[in-house]
C-alpha positions in Angstrom: -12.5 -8.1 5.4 -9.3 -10.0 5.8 -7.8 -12.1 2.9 -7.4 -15.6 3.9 -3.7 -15.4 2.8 -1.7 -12.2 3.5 1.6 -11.4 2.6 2.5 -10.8 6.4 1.4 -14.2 7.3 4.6 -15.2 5.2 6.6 -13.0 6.8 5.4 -13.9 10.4 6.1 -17.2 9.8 9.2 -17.7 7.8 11.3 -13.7 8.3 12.5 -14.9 11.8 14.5 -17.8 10.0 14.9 -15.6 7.1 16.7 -12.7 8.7 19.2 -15.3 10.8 20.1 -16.7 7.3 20.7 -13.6 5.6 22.1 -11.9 8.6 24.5 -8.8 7.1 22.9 -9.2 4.0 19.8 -7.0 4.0 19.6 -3.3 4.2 18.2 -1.2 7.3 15.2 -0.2 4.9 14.3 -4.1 4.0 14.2 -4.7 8.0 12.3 -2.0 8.5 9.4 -3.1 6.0 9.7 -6.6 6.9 9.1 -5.1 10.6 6.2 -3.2 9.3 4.5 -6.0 7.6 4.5 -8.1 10.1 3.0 -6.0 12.6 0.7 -4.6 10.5 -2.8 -4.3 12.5 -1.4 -6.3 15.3 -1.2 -5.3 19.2 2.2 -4.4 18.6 0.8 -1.1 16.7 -1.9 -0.6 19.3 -5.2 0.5 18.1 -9.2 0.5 19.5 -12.1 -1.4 20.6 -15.6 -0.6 19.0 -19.2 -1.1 20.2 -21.9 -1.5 18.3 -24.6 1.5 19.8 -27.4 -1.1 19.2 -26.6 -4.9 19.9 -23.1 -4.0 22.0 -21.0 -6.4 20.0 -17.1 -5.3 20.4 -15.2 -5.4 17.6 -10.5 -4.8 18.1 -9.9 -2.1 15.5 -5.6 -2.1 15.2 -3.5 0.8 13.5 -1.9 -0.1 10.0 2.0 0.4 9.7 1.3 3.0 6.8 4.6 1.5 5.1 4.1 2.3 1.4 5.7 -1.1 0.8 3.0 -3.0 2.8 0.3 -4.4 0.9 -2.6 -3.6 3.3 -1.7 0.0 3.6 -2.0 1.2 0.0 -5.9 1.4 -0.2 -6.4 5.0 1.7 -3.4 6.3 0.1 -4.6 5.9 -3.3 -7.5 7.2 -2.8 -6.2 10.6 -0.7 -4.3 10.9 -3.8 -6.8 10.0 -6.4 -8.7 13.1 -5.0 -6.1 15.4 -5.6 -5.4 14.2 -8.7 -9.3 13.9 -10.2 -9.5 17.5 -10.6 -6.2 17.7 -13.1 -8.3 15.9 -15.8 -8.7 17.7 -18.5 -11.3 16.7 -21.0 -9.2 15.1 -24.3 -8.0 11.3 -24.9 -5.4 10.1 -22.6 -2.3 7.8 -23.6 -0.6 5.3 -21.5 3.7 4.6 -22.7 5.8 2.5 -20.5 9.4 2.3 -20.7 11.2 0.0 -19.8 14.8 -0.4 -19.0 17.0 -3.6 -20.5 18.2 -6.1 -18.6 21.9 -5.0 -19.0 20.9 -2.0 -17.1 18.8 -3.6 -14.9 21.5 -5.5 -13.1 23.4 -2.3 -12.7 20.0 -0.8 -11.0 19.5 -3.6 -8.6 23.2 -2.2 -7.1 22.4 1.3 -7.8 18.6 1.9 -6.7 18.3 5.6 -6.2 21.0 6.4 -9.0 19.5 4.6 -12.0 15.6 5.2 -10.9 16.0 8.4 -11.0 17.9 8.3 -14.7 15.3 6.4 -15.5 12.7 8.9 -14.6 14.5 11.7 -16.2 15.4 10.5 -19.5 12.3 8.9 -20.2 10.2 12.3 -19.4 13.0 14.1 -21.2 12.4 12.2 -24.3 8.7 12.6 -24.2 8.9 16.2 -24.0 11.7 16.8 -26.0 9.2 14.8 -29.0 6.9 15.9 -27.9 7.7 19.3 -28.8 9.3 18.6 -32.0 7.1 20.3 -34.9 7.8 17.5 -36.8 5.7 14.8 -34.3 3.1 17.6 -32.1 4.8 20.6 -31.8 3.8 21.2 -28.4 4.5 21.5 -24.2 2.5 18.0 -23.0 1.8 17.1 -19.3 2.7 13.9 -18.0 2.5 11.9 -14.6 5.4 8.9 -14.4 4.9 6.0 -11.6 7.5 3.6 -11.0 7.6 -0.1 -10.9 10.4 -2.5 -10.3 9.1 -5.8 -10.4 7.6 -8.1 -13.0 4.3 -10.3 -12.5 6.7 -13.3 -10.8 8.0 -10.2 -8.7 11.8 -10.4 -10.9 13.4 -6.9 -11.0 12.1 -5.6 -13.7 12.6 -1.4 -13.8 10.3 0.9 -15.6 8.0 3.6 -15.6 4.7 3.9 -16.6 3.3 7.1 -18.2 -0.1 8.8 -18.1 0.0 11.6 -21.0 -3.2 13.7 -21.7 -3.8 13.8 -25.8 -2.4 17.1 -26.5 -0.4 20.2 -25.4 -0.1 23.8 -25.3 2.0 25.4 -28.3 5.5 27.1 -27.1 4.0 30.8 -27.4 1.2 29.6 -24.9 -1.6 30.3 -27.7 -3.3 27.2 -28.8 -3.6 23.8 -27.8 -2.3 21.2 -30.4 -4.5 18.0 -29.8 -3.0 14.1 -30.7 -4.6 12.1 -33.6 -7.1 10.2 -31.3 -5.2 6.8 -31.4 -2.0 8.2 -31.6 0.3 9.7 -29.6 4.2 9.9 -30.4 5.8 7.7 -32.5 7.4 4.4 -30.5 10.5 3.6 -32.2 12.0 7.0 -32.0 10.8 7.2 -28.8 13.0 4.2 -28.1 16.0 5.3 -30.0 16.4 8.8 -28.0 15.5 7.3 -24.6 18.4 4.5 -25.3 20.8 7.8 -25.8 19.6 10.4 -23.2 20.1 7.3 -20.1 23.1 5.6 -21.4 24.6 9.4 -21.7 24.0 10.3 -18.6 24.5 6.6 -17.0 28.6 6.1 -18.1 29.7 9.6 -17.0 29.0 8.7 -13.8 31.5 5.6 -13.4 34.4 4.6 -15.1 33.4 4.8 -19.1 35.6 1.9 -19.7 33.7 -0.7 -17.7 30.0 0.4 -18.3 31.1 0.6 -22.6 32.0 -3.2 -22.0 29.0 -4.5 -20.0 26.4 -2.0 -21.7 27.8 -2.6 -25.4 24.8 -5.4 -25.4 22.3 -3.2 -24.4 23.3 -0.2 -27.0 23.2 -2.2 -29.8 19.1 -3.7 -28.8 15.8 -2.1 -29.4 14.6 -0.4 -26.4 11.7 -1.0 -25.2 9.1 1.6 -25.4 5.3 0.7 -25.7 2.4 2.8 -26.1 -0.8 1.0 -25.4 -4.6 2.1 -26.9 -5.8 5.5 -25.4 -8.1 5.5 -22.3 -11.8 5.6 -22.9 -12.6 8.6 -21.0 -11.5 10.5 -17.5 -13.1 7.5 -15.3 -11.1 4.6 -17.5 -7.9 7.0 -16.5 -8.5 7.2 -12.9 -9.4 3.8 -13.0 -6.3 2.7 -14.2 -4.4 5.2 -11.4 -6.2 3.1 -8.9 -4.3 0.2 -9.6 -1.3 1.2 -10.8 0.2 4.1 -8.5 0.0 2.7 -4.9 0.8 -1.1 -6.2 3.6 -3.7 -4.2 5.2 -6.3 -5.8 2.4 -8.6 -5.1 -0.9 -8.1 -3.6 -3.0 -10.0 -1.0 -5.4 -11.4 -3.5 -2.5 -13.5 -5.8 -1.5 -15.6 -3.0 -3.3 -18.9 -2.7 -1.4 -21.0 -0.3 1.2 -21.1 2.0 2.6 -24.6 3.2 5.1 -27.1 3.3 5.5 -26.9 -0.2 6.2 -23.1 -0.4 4.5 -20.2 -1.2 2.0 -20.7 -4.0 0.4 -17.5 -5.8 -0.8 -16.7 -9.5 1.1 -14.3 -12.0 1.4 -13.5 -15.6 3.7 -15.1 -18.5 3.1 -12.2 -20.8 5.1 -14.2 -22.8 2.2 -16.7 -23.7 -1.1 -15.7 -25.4 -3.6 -14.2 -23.2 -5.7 -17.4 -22.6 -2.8 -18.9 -21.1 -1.5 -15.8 -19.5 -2.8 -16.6 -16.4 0.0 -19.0 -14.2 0.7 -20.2 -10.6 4.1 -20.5 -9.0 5.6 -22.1 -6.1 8.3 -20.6 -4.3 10.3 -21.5 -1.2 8.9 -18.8 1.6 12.9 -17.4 1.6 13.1 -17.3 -2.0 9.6 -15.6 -2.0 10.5 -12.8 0.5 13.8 -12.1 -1.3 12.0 -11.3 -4.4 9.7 -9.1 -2.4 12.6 -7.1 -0.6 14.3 -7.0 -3.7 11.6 -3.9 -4.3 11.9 -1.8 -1.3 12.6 1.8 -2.7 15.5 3.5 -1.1 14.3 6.1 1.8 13.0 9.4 0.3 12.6 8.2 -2.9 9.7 9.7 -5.2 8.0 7.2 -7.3 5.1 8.8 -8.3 6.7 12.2 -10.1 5.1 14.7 -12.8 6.3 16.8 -15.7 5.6 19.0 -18.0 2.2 21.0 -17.7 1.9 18.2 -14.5 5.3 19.9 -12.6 4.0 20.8 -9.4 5.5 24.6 -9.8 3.3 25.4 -12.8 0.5 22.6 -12.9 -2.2 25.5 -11.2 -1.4 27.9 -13.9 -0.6 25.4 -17.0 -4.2 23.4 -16.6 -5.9 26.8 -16.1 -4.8 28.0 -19.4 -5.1 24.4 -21.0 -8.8 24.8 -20.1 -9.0 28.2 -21.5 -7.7 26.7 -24.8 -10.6 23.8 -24.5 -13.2 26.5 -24.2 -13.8 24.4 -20.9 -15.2 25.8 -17.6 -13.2 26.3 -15.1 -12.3 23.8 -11.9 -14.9 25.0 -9.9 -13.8 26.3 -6.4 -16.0 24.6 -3.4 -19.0 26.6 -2.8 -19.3 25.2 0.7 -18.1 27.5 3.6 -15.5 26.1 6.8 -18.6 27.4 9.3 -20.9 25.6 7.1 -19.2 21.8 7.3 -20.4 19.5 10.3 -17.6 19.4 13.3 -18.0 15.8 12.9 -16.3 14.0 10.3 -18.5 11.2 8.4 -18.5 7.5 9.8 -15.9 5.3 7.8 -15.8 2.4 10.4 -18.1 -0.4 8.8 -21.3 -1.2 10.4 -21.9 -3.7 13.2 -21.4 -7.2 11.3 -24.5 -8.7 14.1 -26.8 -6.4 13.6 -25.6 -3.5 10.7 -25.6 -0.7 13.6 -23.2 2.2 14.1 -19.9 1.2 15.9 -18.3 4.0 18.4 -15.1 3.8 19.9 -15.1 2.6 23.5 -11.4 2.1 24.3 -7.9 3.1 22.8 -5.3 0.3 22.8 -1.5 1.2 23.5 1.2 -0.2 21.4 1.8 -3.7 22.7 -0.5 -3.8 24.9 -4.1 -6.3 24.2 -7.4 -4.6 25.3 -9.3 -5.7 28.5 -12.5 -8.0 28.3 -15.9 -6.2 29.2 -16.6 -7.6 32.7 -18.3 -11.3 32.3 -17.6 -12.2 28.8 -16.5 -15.4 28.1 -16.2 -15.5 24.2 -13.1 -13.4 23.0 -13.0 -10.6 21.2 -13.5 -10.3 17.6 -10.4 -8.7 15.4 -11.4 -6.5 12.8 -9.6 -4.2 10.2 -10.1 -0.5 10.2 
């Protein structure tokens, strides 16, 4: 069902004036998603008309822009990839650590996108590993899947990476599996001080060392940030959480709650407060609103969903196998259903007739830009509807 409010509403409206004023100013890939938004299940994407099998009723079905960027288009995706990722469980405690990058840094990222996400990425899952496998801490090779965000509640830049870490590893000679104390993983603080070291290493060779030690001296001398929050309650709480967190945009549909001469009015979070006064609503200008939006449009190509560890995709087959094998847990079961054995047809996802609950069948495809023709005598128009 459509939200009254959507994010593409805003950028219907107000991106004509806002690309004239900022003409020069914004990147082909910001275009290109404000592009996508806005024709988002419009005519301009083409699509289908459905009929109801029972009452006839005609429903306009049009395609989705499939820009990872838009907020309508992140629903399948998740849960294509929740599917492949449900079977990786394995059956211990899960831990979820964010890091997050300072604000000295971050002002160099908002210049620097592809460059510093990525350093962010590695040294965060390089100083996970690297304590992790310290005998000192767990002693031991862990698995870990990493999913970037960029924004904060109020959609500010706000790098960093949240963590999903299964409680426990395999020891170095591949022999036993070392499981976490059950509400602890790895300690924070030195978490913090080798993560500060591994990215500011890496980040001043690869400028003049001069400049960065001046603007960055701020930044070396403050705690970074790392947080572990309270292990997951079980597999389901952990692909619960993956749900919400892997295919998310700077702001969803459901936040907004008004869009008018006053601005663009939508709730966030002051984490800053306690948590009964958490909860906030802001007003912003519809061009102040869409630049913070755009200010999070990932650079083309760019991975931010990314694994390590016993995760890497060149040995996650072989690394959860033998994790299993150290549980004394059975096997991933391979699917006992054969290719001749599965219906040609695919199952219905359309939703039901909204007059009468019937089956809806596809009666006409739409072109792009084109609007589908009336059945002969109607009078009352056509009904849009999501697919």
């Amino acid at each position: 069902m459509r939200a009254s409010l959507e994010v593409a509403d805003i950028f219907r409206s107000a991106g004509p004036a806002y690309r004239a004023a900022h003409a020069g100013h914004l990147s082909l890939d910001q275009l290109k998603v404000m592009s996508a938004i806005e024709t988002c299940r419009t005519a301009v994407l083409g699509g289908h008309v459905e009929a109801c099998d029972d009452c006839g009723h005609r429903r306009i079905a049009y395609n989705s822009c499939r820009n990872r960027h838009c907020p309508k288009c992140q629903g399948a995706a998740a849960r294509t990839w929740l599917a492949a990722r449900e079977a990786d469980l394995l059956p211990v405690g899960y831990f979820h650590v964010v890091f997050t990058l300072p604000a000295e840094v971050g002002e160099i990222a908002f210049h620097n996108k592809a460059l510093v996400y990525d350093l962010l990425f590695r040294a965060a899952s390089q100083t996970m590993l690297t304590i992790a496998a310290d005998p000192k801490h767990l002693g031991a090779k862990i698995g870990i899947t990493a999913v970037l965000h960029t924004w904060g509640s109020a959609m500010t830049h706000h790098p960093h990476v949240h963590m999903i870490v299964p409680g426990g590893g395999i020891t170095p000679d591949g022999q036993r599996w070392i499981a976490s104390h059950p509400a602890f993983l790895l300690p924070v603080r030195v978490l913090g001080m080798l993560f500060r070291r591994l990215f500011l290493e890496d980040l001043t060779v690869l400028a003049d060392p001069r400049l960065f030690r001046r603007h960055l001296a701020p930044a070396r001398k403050k705690r970074w940030v790392v947080y572990a929050k309270p292990p997951f309650s079980g597999p389901e709480a952990v692909l619960a959480y993956l749900a919400r967190y892997t295919h998310r945009v700077a702001i969803s549909n459901r936040r907004l709650i008004a869009h008018d001469e006053a601005g663009v009015t939508f709730r966030y979070k002051d984490y800053r407060r306690d948590s009964a006064a958490r909860q906030q609503v802001m007003t912003l200008h519809p061009h102040e609103f869409m630049r913070r939006f755009l200010l999070h449009v990932l650079p083309r190509g760019f991975h931010r969903i990314r694994h390590y560890g016993l995760l890497a995709s060149s040995a996650r087959k072989e690394s959860l196998a033998r994790a299993r094998e150290l549980l004394a847990v059975a096997p991933t079961p391979e699917p006992t259903i054969k290719a001749e054995d599965i219906e040609p047809d695919p199952p219905d996802h359309r939703p039901p007739c909204p007059c009468c609950g019937g089956r809806m069948s596809i009666i006409e495809i739409v072109a792009r830009s084109c609007q589908p023709r009336g059945p002969p005598g109607q009078t009352a128009p056509i009904r849009e509807g999501a697919p």
